[in-house]
PAGUPA-665807 format. One record per atom (N, C-alpha, C, O): x, y, z; atom name; residue in one letter. Coordinates in pm, whole numbers. Atoms other than C-alpha are relative to their C-alpha. Layout:
     east    north       up   atom   rest
        X        Y        Z     CA      A
...
***
This chain:
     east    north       up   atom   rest
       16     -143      -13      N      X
   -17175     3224     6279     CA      X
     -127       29       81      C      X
     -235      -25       59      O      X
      126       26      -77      N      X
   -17404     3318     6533     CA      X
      -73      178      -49      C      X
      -25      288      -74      O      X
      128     -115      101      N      X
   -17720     3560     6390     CA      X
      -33       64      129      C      X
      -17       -1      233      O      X
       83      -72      -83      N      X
   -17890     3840     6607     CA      X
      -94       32      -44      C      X
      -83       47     -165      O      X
       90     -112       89      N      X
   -18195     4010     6524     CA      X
      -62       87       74      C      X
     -104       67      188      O      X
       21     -165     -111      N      X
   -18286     4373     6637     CA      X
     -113       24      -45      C      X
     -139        3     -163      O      X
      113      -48       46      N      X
   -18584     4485     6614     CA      X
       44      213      -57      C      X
      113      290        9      O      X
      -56      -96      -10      N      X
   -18556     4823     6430     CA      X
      -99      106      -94      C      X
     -200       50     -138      O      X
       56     -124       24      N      X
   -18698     5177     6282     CA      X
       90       53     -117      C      X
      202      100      -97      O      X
      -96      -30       84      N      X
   -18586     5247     5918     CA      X
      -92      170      -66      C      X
     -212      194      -80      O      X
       79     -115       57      N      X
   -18677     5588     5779     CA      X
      114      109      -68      C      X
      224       54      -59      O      X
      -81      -31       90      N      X
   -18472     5852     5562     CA      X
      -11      192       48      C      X
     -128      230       39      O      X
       -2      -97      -32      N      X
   -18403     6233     5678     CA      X
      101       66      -84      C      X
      217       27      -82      O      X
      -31      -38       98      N      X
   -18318     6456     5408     CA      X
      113      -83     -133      C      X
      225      -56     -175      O      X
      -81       72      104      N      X
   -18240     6179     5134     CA      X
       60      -96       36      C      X
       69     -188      -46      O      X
      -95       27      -22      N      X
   -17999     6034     5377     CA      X
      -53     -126       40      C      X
     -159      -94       94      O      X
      112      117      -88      N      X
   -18151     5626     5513     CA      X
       60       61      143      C      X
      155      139      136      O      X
       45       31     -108      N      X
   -18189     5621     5889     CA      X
      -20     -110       43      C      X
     -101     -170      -28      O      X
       -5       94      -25      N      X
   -18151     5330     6084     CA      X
        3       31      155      C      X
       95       86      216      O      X
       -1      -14     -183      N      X
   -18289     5322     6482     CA      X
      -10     -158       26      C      X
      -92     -237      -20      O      X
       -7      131      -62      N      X
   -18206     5016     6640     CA      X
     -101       47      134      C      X
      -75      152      193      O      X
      103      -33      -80      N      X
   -18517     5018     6892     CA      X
        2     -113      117      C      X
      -65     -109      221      O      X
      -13      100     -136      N      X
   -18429     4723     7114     CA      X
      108     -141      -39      C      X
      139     -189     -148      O      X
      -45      153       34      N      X
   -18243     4397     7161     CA      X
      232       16      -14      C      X
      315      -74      -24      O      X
     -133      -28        4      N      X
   -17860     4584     7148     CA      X
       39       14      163      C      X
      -20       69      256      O      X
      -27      -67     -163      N      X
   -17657     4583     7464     CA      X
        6      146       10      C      X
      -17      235      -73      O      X
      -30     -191      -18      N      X
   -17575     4923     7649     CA      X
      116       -2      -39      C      X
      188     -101      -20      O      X
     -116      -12       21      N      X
   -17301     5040     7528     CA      X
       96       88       58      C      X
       45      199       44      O      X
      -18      -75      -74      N      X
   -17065     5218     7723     CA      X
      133       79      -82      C      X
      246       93      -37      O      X
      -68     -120      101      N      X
   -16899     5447     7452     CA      X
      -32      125        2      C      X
     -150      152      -24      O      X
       31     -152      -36      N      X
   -16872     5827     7520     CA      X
      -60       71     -138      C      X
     -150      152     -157      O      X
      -11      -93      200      N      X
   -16857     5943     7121     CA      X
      -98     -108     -108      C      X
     -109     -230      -96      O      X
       75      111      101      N      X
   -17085     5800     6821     CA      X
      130      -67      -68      C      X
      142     -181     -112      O      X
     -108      109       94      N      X
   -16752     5731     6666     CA      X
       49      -86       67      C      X
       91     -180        0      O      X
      -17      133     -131      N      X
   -16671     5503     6971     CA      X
     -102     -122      -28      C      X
      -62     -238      -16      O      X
      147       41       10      N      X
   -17025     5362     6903     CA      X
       34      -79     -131      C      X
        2     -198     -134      O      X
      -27       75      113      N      X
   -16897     5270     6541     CA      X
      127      -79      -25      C      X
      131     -152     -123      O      X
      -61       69      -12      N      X
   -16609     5131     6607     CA      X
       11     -153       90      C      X
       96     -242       94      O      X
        7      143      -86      N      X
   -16767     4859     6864     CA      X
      -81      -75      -97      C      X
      -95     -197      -87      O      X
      111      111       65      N      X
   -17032     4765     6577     CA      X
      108      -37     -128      C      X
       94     -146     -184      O      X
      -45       25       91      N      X
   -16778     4789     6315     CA      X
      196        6       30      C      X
      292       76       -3      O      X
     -203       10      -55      N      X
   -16401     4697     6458     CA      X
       61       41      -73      C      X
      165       81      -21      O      X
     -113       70      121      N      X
   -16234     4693     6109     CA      X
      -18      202       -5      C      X
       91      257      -17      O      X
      -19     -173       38      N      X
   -16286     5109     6070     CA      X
      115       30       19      C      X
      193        2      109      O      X
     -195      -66       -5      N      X
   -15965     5286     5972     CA      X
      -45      159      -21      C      X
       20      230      -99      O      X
      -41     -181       79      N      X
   -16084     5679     5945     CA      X
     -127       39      -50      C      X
     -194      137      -17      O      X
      128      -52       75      N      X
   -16369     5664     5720     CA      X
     -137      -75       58      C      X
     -133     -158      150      O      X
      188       24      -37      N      X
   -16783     5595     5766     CA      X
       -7     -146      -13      C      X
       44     -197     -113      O      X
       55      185        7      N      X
   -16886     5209     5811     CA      X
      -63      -15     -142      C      X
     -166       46     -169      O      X
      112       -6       99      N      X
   -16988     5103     5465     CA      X
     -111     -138       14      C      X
     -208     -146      -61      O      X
***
């Protein structure tokens, strides 16, 4: 299994966590965030990445 590691920015905006990936991800060339979650998380059917 091959490992990455991102350097990244965790912080929490009203209650909710926050997660900034700050370097080390390719570009991604997805128009929509839900485009965006379906390249980090393939298996999505509908609902939020858990």
């Amino acid at each position: 299994m091959t490992q990455y590691i991102f350097p990244c920015i965790d912080g929490h905006t009203c209650g909710n966590p926050v997660r900034l990936v700050a370097g080390g991800a390719r570009v991604s060339k997805a128009r929509t965030c839900w485009n965006v979650a379906r390249i980090f998380w393939p298996n999505t059917t509908g609902s939020a990445p858990a």
